[in-house]
N, C-alpha and C positions, 0 to 999 in steps of 0.2 A: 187541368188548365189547358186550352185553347193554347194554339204552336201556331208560328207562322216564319218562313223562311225570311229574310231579311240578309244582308250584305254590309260584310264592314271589311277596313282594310284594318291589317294587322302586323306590326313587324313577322318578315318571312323566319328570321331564326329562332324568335319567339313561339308564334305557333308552331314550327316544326317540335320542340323542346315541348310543348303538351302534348302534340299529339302522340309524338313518342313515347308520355308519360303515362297516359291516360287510351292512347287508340282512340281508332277514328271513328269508335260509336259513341267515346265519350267525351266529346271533345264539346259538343252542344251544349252538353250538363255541365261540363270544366268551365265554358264563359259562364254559362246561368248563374253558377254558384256564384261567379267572380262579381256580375254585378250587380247581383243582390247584397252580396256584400257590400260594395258600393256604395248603394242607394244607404243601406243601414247606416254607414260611416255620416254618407252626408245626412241623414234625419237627424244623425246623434251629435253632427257639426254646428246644425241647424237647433235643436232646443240649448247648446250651451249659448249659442247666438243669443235666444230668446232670454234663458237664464241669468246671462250677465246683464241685457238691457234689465232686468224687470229688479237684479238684487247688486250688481255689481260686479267685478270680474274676483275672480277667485284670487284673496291675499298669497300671500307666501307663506304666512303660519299656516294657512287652512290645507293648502298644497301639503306641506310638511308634516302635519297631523296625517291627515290622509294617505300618506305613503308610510308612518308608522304606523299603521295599522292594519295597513297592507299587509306589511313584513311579518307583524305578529300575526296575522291567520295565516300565512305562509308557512310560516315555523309550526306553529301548530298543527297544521296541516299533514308537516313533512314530519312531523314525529309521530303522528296516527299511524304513516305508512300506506304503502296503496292497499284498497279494500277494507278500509277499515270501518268506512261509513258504510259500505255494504252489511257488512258483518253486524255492526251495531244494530241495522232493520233487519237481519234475519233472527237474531235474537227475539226482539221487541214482538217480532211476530209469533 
């Protein structure tokens, strides 16, 4: 991808606290990351926008389904242990 230098102003103790964290060769790649993030949050601001005009805004059962079922792949998850799903495909193979 195509680079091109540009100028933004940025809280000074802010930026100092990345470049510290990151150095000052990654400090270009530390914003890139940051605002593509960004941009992902707003696309994904942007289709619940669409989502609620076209079906309605999300009840509070549906909210509450949804976060139990969170909790149970979590749990689930957290009793495989780390590398488990690795393990599982190294097997299978």
């Amino acid at each position: 991808m195509a680079t091109k230098k540009y100028t933004v102003t940025l809280p000074e103790e802010l930026a100092e606290e990345i470049r510290h964290e990151v150095g000052s060769g990654g400090f270009s790649a530390y914003v890139t990351r940051a605002i593509e993030r960004q941009r992902e949050q707003d696309r994904l601001g942007e289709l619940v926008t669409w989502l609620e005009e076209e079906h309605g805004p999300v009840t509070e059962e549906e909210l509450a389904s949804a976060e139990a079922e969170r909790r149970e792949f979590e749990r689930h998850f957290t009793e495989q242990g780390p590398g488990a799903a690795g393990e599982r495909h190294r097997r299978a193979s």
